[in-house]
C-alpha positions in Angstrom: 0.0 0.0 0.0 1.2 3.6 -1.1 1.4 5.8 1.5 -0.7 9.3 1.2 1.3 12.4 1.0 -0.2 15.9 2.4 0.5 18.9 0.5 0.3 21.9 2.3 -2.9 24.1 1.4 -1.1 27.3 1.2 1.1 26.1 -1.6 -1.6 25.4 -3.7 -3.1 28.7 -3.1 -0.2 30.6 -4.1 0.6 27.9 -7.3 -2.9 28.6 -8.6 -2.7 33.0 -7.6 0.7 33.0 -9.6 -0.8 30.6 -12.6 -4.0 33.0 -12.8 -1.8 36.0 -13.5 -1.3 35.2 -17.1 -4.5 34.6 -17.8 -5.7 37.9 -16.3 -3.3 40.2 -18.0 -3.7 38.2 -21.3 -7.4 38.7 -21.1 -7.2 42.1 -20.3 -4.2 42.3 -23.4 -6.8 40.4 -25.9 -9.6 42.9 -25.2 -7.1 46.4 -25.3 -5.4 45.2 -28.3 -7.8 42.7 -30.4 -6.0 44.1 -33.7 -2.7 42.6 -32.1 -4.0 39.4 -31.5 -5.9 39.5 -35.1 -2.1 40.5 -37.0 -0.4 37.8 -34.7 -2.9 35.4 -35.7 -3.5 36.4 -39.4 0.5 35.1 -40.2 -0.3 32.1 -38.8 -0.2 28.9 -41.2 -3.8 28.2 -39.6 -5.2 31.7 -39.8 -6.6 32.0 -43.0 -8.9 29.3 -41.4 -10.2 31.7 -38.7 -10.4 34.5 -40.5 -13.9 34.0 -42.0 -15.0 34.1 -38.3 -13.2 37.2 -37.7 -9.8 37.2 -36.2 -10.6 40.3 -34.1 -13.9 39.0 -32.6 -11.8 36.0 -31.5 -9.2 38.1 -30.0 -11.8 39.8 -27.8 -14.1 36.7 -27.1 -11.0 34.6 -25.8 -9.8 37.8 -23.7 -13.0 37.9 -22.1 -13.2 34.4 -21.5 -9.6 34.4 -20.2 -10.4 37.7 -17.8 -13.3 35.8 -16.2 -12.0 32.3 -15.8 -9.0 34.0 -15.1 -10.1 36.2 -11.9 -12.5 32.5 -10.6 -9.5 30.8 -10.8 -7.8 33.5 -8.7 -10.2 33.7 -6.0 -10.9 30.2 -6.1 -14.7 30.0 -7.2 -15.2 27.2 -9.5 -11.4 26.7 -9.4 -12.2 23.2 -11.3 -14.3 24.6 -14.1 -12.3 27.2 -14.4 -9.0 25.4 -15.2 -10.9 23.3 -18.0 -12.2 26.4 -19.6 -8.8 28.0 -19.3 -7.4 24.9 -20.6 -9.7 24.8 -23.7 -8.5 28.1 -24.3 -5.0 27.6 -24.2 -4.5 24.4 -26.4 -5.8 26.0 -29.5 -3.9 29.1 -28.6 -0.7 27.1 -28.3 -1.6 25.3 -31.5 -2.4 28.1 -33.6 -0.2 30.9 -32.4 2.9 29.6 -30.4 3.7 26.2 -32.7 4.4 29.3 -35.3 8.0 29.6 -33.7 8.7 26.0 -33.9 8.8 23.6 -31.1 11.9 24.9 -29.5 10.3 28.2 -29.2 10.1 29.4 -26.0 6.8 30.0 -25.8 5.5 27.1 -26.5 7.0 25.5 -23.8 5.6 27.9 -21.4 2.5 27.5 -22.5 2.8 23.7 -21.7 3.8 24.1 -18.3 1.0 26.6 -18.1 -1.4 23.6 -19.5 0.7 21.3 -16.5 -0.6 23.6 -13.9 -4.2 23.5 -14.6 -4.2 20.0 -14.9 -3.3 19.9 -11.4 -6.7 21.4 -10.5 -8.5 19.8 -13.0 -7.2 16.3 -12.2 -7.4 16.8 -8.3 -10.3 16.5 -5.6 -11.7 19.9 -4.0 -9.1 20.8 -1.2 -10.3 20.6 2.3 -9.5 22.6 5.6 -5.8 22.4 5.7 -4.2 20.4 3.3 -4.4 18.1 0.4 -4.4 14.0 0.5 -2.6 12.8 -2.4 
């Protein structure tokens, strides 16, 4: 029999305040600057697929999605359902825009580790009181 580790609750508040900052001030990037995002997107071998949805109204549709699962997963409400709606965000984001620079671009492997730290919420219970069972 394996024996269970605790993980100290604090830690995993701080681990998912820090993860929520990038989704916060990409959000908050995507909805300033949606003509960014739309250039940054439109030299993309896949953008020519997105355009006839409108590259801009995607730029400001995933920044508002980000902003708001972003700030949940901050304070903790929904923490769960916020990671996988993060997560759905940031796959085809990774795909479409970060691939662009090859897979030894930087980016892209922060944008993995990203993807490995919501997992950790999505793939764990709900914490309790103090600490964490694993």
């Amino acid at each position: 029999m394996q024996e269970k580790k605790e993980v100290s609750l604090l830690s995993i508040r701080i681990l998912r305040i820090l993860l929520s900052g990038i989704f916060i001030a990409a959000g908050i990037n995507h909805i300033k600057a949606p003509e960014s995002i739309a250039e940054r997107t439109a030299i993309t071998p896949l953008g020519a697929y997105l355009e006839p949805i409108g590259l801009e109204f995607l730029g400001i549709a995933s920044g508002v999605l980000m902003l708001l699962a972003g700030i949940a997963f901050l304070i903790g409400f929904y923490t769960r359902y916020a990671a996988w709606i993060l997560c759905i965000l940031l796959i085809p984001i990774t795909i479409i825009i970060q691939t662009n620079g090859g897979l030894m671009h930087g980016p892209f492997w922060k944008n993995i580790a990203i993807l490995g730290g919501l997992l950790f919420f999505m793939l764990n219970p709900p914490l309790d009181n103090n600490k964490i069972n694993l």
